[in-house]
N, CA, C and O atoms as a printed pandas DataFrame, in Angstrom:
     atom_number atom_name residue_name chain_id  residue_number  x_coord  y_coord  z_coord
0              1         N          UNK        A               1    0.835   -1.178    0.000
1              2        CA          UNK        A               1    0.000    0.000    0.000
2              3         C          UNK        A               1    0.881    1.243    0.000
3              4         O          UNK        A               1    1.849    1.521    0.708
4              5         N          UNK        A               2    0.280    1.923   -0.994
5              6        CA          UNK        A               2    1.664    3.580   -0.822
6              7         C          UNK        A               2    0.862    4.150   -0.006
7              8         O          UNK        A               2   -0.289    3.870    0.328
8              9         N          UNK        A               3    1.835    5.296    0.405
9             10        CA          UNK        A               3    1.270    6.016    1.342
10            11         C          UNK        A               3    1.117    7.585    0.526
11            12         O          UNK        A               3    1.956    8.071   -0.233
12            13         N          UNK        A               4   -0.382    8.273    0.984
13            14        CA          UNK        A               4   -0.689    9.003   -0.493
14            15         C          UNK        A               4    0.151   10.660    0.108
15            16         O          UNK        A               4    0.805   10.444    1.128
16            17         N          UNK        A               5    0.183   11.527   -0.163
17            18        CA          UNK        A               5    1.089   12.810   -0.016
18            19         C          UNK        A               5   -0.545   13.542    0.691
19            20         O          UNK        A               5   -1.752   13.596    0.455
20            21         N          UNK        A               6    0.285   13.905    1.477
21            22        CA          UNK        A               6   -1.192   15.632    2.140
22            23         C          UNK        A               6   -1.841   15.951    1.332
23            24         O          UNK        A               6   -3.039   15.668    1.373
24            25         N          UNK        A               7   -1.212   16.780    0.116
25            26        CA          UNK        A               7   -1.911   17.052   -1.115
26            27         C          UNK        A               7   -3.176   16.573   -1.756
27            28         O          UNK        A               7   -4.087   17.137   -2.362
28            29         N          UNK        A               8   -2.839   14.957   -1.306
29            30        CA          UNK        A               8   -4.197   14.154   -2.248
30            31         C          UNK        A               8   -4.618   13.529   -1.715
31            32         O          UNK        A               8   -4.955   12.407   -2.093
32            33         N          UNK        A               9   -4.844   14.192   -0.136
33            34        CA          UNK        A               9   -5.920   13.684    1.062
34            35         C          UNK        A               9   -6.514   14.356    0.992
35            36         O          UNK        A               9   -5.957   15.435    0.785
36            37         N          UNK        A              10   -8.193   14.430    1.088
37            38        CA          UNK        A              10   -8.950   15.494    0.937
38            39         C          UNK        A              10   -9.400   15.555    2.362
39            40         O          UNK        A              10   -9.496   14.523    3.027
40            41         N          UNK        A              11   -9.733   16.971    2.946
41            42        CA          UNK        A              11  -10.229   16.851    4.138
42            43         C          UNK        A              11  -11.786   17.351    4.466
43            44         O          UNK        A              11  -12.091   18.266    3.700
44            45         N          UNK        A              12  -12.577   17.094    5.153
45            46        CA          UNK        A              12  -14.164   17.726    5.266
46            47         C          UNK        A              12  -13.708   18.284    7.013
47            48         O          UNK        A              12  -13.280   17.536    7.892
48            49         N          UNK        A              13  -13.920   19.562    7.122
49            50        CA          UNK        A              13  -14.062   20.416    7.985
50            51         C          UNK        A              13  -15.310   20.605    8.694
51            52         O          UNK        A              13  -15.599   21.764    8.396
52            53         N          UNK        A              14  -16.131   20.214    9.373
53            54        CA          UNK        A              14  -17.587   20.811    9.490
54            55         C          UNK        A              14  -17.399   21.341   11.029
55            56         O          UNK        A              14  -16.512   21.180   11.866
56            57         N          UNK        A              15  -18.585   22.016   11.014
57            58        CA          UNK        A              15  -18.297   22.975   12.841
58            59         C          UNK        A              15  -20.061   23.683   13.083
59            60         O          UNK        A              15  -20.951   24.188   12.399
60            61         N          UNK        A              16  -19.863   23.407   14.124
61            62        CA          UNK        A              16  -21.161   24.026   14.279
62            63         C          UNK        A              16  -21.487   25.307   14.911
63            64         O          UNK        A              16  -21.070   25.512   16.051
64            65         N          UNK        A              17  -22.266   26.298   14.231
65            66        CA          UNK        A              17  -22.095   27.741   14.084
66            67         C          UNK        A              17  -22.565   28.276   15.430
67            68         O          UNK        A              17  -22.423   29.461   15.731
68            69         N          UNK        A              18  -23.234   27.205   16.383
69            70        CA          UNK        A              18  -23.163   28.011   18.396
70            71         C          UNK        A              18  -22.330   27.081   19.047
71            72         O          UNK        A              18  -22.704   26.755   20.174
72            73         N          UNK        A              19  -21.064   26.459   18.524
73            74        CA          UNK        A              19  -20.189   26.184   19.072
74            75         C          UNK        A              19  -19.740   26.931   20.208
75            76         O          UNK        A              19  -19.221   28.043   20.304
76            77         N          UNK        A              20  -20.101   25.948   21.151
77            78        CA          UNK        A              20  -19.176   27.427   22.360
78            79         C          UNK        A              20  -18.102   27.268   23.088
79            80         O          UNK        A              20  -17.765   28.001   24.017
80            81         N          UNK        A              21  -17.359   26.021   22.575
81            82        CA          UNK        A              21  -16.160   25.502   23.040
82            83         C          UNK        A              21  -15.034   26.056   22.102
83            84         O          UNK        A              21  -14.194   26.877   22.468
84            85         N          UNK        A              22  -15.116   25.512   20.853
85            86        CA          UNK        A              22  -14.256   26.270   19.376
86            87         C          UNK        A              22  -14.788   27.289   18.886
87            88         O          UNK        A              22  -15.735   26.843   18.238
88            89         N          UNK        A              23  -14.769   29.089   18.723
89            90        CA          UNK        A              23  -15.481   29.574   18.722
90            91         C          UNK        A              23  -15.723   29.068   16.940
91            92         O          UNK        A              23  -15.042   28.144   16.496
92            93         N          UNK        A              24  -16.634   29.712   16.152
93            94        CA          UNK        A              24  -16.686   29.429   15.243
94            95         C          UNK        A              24  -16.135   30.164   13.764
95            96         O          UNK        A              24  -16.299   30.030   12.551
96            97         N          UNK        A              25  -15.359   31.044   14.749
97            98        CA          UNK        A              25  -14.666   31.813   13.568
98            99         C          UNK        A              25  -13.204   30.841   12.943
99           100         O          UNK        A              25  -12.522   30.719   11.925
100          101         N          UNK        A              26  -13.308   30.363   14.185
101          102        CA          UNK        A              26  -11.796   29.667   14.490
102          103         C          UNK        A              26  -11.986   28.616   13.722
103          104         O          UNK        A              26  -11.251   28.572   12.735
104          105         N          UNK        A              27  -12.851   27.623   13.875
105          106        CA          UNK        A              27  -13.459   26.785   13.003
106          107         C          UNK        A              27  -13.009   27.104   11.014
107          108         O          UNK        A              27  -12.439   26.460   10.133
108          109         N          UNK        A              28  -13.591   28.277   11.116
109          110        CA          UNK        A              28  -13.313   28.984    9.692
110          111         C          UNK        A              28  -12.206   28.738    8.937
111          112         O          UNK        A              28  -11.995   28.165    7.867
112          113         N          UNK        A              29  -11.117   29.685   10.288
113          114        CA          UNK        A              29   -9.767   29.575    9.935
114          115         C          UNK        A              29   -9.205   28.595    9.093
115          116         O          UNK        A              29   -8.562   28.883    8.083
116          117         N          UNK        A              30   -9.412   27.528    9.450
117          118        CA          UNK        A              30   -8.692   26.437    9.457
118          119         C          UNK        A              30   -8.515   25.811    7.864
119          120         O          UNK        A              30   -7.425   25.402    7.465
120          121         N          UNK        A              31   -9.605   25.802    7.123
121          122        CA          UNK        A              31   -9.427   24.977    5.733
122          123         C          UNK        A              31   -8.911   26.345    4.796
123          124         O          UNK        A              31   -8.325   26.044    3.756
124          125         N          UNK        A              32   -9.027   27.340    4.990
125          126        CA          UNK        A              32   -7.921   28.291    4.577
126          127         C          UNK        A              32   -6.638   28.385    4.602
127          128         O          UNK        A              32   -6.042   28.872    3.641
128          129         N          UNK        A              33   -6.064   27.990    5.571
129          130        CA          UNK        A              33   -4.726   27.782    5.886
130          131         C          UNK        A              33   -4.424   26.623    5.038
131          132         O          UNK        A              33   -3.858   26.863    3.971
132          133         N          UNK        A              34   -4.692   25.472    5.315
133          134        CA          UNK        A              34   -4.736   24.007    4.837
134          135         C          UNK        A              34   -4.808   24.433    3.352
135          136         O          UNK        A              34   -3.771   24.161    2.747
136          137         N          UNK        A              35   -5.563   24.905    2.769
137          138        CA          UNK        A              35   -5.803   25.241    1.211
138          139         C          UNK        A              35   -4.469   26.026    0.498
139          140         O          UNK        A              35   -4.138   25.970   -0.686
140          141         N          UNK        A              36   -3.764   26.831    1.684
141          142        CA          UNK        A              36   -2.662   27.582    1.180
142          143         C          UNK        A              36   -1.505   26.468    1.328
143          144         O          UNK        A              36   -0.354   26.631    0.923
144          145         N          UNK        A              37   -1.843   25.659    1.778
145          146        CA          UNK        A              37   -0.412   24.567    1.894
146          147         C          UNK        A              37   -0.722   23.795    1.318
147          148         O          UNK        A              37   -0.118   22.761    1.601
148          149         N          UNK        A              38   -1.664   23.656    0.297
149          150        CA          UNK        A              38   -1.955   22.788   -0.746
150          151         C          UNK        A              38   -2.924   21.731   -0.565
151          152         O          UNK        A              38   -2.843   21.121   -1.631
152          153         N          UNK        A              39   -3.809   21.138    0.157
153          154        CA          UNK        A              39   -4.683   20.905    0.369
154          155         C          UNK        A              39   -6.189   20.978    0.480
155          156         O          UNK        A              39   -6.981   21.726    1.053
156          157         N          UNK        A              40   -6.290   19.713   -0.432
157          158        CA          UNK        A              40   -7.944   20.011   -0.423
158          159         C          UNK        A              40   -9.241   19.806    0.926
159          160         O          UNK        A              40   -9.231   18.986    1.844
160          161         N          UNK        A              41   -9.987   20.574    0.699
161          162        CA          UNK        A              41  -10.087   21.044    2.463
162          163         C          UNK        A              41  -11.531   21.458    2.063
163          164         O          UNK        A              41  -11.530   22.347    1.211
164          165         N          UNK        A              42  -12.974   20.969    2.526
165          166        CA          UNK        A              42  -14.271   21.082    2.407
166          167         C          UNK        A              42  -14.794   21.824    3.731
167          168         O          UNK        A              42  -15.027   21.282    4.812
168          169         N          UNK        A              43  -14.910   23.016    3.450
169          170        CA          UNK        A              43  -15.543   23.431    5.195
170          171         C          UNK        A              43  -17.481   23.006    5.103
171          172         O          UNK        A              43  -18.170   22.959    4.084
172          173         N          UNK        A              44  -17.829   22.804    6.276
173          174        CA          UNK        A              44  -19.445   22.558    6.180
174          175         C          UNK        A              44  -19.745   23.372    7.472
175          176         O          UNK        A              44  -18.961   23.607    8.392
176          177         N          UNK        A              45  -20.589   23.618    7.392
177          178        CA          UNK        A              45  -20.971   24.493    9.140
178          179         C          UNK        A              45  -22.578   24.492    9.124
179          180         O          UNK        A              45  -23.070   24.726    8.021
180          181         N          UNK        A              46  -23.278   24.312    9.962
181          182        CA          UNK        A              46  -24.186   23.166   10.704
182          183         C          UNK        A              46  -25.206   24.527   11.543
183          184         O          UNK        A              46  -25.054   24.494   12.764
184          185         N          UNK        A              47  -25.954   25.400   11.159
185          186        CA          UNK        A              47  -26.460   26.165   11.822
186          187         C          UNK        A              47  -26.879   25.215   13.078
187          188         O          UNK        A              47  -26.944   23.986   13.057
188          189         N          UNK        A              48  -27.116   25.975   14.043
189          190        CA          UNK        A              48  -27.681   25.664   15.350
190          191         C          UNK        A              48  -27.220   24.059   16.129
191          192         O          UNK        A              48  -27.887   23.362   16.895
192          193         N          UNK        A              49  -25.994   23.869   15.643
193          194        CA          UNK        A              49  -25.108   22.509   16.083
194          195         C          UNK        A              49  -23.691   23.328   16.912
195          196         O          UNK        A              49  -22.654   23.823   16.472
196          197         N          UNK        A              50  -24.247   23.174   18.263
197          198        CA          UNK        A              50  -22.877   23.318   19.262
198          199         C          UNK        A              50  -21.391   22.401   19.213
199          200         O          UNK        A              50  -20.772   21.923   18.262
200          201         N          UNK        A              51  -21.238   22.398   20.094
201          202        CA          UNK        A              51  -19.819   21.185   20.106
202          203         C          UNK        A              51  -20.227   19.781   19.943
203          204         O          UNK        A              51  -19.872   18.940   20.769
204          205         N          UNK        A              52  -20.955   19.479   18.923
205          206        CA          UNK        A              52  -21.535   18.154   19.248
206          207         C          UNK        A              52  -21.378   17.424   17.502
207          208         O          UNK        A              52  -20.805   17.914   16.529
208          209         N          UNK        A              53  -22.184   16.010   17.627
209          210        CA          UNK        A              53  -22.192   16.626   16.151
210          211         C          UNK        A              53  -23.936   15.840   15.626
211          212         O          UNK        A              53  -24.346   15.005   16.432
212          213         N          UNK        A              54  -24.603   16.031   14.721
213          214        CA          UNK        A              54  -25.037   15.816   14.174
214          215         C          UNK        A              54  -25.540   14.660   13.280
215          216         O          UNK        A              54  -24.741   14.212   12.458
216          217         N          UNK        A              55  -27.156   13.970   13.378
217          218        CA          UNK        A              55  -27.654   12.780   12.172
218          219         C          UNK        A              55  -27.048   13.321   10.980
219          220         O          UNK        A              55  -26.263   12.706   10.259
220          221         N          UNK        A              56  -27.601   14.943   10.745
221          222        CA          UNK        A              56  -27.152   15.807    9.516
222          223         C          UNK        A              56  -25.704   15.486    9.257
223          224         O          UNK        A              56  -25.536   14.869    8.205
224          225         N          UNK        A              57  -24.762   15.713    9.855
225          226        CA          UNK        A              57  -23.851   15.717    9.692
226          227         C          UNK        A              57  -23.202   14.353    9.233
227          228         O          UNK        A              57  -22.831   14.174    8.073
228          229         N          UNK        A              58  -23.092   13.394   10.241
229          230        CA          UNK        A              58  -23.539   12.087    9.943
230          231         C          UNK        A              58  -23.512   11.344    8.515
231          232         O          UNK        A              58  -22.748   10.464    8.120
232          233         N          UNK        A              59  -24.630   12.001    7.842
233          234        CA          UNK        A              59  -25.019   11.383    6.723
234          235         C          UNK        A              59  -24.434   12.000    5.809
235          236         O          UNK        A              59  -24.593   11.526    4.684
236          237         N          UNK        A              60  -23.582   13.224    5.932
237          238        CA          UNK        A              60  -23.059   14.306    4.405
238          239         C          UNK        A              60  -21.579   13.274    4.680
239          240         O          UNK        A              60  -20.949   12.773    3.749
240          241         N          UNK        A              61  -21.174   13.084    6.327
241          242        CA          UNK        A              61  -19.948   12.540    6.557
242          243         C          UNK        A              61  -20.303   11.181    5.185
243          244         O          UNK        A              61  -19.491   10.873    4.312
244          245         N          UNK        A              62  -21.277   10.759    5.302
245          246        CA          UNK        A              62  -21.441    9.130    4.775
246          247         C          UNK        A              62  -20.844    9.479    3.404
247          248         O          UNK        A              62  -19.840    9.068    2.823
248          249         N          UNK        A              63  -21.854   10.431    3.055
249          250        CA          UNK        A              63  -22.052   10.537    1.509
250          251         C          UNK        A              63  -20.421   10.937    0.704
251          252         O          UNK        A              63  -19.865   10.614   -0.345
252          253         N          UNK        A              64  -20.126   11.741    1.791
253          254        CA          UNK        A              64  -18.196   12.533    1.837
254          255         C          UNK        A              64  -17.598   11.326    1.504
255          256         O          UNK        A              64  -17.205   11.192    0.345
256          257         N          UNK        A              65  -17.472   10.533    2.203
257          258        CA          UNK        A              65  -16.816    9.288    2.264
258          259         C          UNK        A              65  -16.853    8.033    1.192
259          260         O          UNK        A              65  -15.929    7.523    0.558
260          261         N          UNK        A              66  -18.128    7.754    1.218
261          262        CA          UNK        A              66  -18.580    6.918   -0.424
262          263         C          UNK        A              66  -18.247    7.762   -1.328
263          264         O          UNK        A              66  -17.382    7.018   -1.791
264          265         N          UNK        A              67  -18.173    8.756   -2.045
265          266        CA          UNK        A              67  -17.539    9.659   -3.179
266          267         C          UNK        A              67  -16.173    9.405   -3.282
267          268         O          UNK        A              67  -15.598    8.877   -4.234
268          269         N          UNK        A              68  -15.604    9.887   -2.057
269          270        CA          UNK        A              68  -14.149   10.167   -2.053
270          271         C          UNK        A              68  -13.995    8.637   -2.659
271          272         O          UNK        A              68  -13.763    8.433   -3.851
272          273         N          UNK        A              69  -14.136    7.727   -1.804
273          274        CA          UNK        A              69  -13.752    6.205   -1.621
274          275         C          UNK        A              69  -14.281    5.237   -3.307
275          276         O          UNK        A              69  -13.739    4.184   -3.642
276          277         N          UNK        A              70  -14.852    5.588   -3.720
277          278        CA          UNK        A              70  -15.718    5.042   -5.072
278          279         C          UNK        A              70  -14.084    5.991   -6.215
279          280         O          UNK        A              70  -12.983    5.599   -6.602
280          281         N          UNK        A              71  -14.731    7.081   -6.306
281          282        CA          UNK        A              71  -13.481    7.624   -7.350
282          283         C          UNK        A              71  -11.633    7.067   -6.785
283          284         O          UNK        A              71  -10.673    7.569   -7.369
284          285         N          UNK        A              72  -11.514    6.496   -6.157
285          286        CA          UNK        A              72  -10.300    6.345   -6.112
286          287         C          UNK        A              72   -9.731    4.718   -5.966
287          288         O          UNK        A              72   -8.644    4.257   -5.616
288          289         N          UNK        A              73  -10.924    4.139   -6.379
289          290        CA          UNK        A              73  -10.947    2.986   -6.707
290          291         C          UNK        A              73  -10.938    2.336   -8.175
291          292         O          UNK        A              73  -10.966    1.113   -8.309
């Protein structure tokens, strides 16, 4: 098995927008940075989802995952 480069790991970011542990700007930050160092980087943000996470979420995670995982097969 190779091992694939940062670059052509894709990442899903999601955060939930009354987060009150991570604020949610901070949340933001993050797939911006990642994007400038070359990485592909999906932010999602979850109105009215605190530090927790989500069925919603959950199921985009599913759908994130079967995509990614199908095309690289």
């Amino acid at each position: 098995m190779q091992c694939l480069k940062l670059s052509q790991t894709p990442i899903l970011w999601s955060h939930g927008i009354v987060d009150g542990i991570v604020l949610f700007e901070a949340g933001q930050a993050g797939p911006p940075f990642l994007e400038q160092a070359g990485v592909s980087c999906e932010f999602k943000a979850y109105p009215g989802l605190g530090h927790s996470i989500s069925n919603e979420e959950l199921k985009y995670l599913e759908s994130w995952l079967k995509t990614r995982l199908q095309s690289s097969s």
